[in-house]
C-alpha positions in Angstrom: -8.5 -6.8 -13.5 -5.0 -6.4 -12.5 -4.1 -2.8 -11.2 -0.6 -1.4 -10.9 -0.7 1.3 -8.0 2.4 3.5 -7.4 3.0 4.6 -3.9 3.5 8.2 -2.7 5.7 8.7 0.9 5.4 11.2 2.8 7.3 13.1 5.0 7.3 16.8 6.5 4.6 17.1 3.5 7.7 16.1 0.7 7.7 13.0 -1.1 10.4 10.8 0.1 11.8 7.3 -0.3 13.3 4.6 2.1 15.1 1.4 2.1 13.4 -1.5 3.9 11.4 1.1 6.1 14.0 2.5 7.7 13.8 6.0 8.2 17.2 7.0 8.3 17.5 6.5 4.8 15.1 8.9 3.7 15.6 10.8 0.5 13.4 13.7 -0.5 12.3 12.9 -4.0 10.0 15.8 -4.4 8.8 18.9 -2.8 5.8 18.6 -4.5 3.1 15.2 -4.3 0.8 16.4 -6.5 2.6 17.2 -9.9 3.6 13.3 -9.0 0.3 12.2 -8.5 -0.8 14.1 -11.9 1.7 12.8 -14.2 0.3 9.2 -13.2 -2.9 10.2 -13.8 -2.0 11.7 -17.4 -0.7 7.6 -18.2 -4.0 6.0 -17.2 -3.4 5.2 -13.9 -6.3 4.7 -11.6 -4.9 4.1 -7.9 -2.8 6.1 -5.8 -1.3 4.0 -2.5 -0.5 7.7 -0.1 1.4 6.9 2.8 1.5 9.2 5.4 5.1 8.1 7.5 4.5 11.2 9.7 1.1 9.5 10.9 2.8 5.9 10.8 5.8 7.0 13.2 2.8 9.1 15.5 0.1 7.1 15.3 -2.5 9.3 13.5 -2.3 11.2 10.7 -0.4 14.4 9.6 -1.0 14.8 6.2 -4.3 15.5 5.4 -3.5 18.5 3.6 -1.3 16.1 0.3 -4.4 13.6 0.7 -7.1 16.8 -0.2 -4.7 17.9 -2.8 -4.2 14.9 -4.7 -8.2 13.9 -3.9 -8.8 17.9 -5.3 -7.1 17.6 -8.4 -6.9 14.5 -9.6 -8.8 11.7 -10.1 -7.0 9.2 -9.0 -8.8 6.7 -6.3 -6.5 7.4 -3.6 -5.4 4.7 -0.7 -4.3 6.8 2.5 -2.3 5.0 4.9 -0.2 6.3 7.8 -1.5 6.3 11.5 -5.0 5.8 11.0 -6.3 4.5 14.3 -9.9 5.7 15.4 -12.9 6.0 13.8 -12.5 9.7 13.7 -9.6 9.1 11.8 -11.2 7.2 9.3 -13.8 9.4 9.0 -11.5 12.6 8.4 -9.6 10.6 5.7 -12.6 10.1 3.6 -13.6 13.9 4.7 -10.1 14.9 3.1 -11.0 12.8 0.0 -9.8 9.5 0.5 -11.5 6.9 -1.7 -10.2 3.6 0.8 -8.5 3.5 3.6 -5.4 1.2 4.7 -4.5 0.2 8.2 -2.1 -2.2 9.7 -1.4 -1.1 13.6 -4.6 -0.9 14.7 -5.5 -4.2 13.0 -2.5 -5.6 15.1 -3.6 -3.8 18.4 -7.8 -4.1 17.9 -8.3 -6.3 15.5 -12.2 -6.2 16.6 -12.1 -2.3 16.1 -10.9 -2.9 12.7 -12.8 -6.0 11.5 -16.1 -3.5 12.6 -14.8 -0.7 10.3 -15.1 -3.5 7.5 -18.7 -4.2 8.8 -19.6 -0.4 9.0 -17.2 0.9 6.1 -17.9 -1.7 3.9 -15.0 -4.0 2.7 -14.6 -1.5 -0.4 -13.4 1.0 1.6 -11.4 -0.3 4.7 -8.2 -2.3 2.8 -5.7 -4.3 5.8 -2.1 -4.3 5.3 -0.1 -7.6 6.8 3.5 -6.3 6.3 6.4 -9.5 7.6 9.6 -10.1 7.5 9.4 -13.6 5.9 12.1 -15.4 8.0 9.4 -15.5 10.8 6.2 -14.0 9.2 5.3 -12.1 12.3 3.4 -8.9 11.7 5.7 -5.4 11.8 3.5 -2.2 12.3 4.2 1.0 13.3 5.8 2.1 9.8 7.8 -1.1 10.4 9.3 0.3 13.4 7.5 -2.2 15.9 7.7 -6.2 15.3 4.5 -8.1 16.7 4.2 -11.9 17.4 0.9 -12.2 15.5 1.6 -14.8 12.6 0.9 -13.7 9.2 -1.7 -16.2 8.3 -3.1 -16.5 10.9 -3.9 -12.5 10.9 -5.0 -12.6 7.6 -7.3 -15.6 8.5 -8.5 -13.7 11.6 -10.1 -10.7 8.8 -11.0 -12.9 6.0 -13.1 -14.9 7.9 -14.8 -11.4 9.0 -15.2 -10.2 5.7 -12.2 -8.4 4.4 -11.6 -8.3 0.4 -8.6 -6.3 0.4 -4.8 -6.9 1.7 -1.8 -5.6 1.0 1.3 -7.4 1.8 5.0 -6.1 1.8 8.1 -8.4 2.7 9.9 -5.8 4.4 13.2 -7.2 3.5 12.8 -6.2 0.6 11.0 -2.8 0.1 13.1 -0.4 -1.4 16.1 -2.3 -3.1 14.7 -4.0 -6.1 15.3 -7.2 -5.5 11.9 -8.8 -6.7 9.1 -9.1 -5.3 8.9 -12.8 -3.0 6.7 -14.5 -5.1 6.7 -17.5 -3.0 5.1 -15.4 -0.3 2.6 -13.9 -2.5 1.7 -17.6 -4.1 0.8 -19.3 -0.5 -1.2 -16.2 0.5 -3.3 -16.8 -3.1 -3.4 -20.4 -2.8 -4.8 -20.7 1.0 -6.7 -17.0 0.7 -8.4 -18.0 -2.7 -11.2 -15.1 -3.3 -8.7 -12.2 -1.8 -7.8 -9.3 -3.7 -3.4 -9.1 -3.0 -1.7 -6.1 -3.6 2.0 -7.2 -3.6 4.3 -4.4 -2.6 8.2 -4.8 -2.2 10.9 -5.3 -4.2 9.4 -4.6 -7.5 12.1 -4.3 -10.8 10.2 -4.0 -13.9 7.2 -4.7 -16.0 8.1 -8.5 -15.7 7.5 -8.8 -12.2 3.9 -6.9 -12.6 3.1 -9.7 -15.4 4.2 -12.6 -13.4 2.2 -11.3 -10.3 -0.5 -11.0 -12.4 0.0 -14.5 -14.1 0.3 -16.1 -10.3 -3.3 -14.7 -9.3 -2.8 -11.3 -7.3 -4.9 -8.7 -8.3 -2.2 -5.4 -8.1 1.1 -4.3 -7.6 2.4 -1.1 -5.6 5.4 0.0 -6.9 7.6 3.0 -6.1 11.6 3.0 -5.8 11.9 1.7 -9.3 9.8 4.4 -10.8 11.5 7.0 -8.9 14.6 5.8 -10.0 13.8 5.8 -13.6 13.9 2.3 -14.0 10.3 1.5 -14.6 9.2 4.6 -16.9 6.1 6.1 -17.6 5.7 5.0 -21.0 6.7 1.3 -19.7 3.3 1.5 -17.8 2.0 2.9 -20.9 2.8 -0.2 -22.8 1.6 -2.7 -19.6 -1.7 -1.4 -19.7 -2.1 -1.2 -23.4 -0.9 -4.7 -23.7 -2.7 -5.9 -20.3 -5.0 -2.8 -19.0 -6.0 -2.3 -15.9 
C-alpha cells in the first residue's frame, strides 16, 4: 500500500502556502479548505495531511473549526497537525474529527509525554513528525521556526523502540520549491528503520517522484506546492492510482 496525501495549510482559517517554512512567504491559495479537501476526495484520495500553522507558531491549536469541516463533509481520513501539545489537545482533535494525530514539538520537548500517547492512543492514531535540515539532521519544530540539537536518528530511534509505526519526515530545505524530494534521506531512514511506515514530504515534482518513493520502500508521499501550482493535476493522481492504487 503506498498512499499519496496532499497537504492543507492553514492560516487565519485560509489555505495558504510557504517556501521552506518560512512564513513570510505565505500566499493565500484559497479562502475556502473544504471545496479543496472535496475535490481530492472526488479523485480517490484517502488521506488529508491538515496543518494548522496558527497552532504551530502558538503552540496549540486554532483551527479546529477547518478540521470539523473537512471531518463533516468529507471522508477523507484527516491528519491534523499544528500545535498539538497536551493531552487535551489531542483529545479535542479527535473530538473535532480527526482520524490521527501528528506531532513534532512536543515529541522534541517530552518525548515521554508523547511516546505514552502512542501507548494510550494506540500507534494508529498518534503519527511523529522528525522534520531536519539535512546539513546537520538536527530536529526543527515549532512550524520550523525553532532548531533543536536532538539528532534525527537518534529521535526516531528513541520512538521506534517505544512503539511508533508512523513518521513523517520533511527536509526543510526543500519544502516548497520543487526540487525533489532527498531520496538519500528517505533511503537511510528505510534501511536502518526497516518495519516503519515513511511519509516523505518536501520537494515533491511529479508523479515520478511518488513512483520512485514508492519503489525505494516508503509507504506515502505528502505533496502540496506542486499541486497548487498546477503541476501535478488531478487527473495525474487519477492515473497514479489507477496504474498503482492506493
Amino acid at each position: 500500500m503506498f498512499d499519496i496525501i496532499p497537504s492543507i495549510w492553514l492560516m487565519n482559517g485560509k489555505c495558504v502556502r510557504l517556501k521552506r517554512g518560512d512564513f513570510a512567504t505565505q500566499e493565500v491559495i484559497s479562502n475556502n479548505p473544504l471545496e479543496i479537501a472535496q475535490a481530492f476526495q472526488d479523485h480517490g484520495i484517502r488521506w488529508l495531511h491538515l496543518v494548522d500553522l496558527d497552532g504551530a507558531r502558538r503552540g496549540s491549536p486554532k483551527n479546529y473549526h477547518i478540521l470539523e469541516a473537512i471531518a463533516g463533509y468529507t471522508d477523507l481520513k484527516v491528519d491534523f497537525t499544528g500545535g498539538i501539545a497536551t493531552d487535551g489537545d489531542v483529545l479535542k482533535s479527535f473530538e473535532y474529527g480527526a482520524y490521527a494525530i501528528t506531532a513534532a514539538s512536543v515529541a522534541a520537548t517530552f518525548p515521554e509525554r508523547f511516546a505514552q500517547w502512542i501507548m494510550s492512543y494506540g500507534r494508529e492514531k498518534i503519527f511523529l513528525a522528525a522534520d531536519t535540515n539535512p546539513d546537520d539532521h538536527k530536529i526543527k519544530v515549532r512550524g520550523w521556526t525553532k532548531k533543536t540539537e536532538i539528532d534525527l536518528f537518534d529521535h526516531i530511534d528513541f520512538f521506534y523502540e517505544r512503539g511508533l509505526k508512523y513518521l513523517k519526515c520533511s527536509d526543510v530545505t526543500r519544502d516548497g520549491v520543487m526540487e525533489g524530494p532527498n531520496f538519500e534521506l528517505y533511503k537511510e531512514i528505510v534501511d536502518k528503520f526497516p518495519t516503519i511506515h515513511l511519509a516523505a514530504s518536501g520537494g515533491v515534482r511529479n508523479t515520478d517522484d511518488f513512483k520512485r518513493l514508492k519503489d525505494m520502500g516508503v509507504t506515502a508521499v505528502v505533496f502540496g506546492r506542486a499541486f497548487y501550482e498546477g503541476i501535478i493535476t488531478l487527473q495525474d493522481l487519477d492515473k497514479f492510482m489507477a496504474e498503482y492504487g492506493q
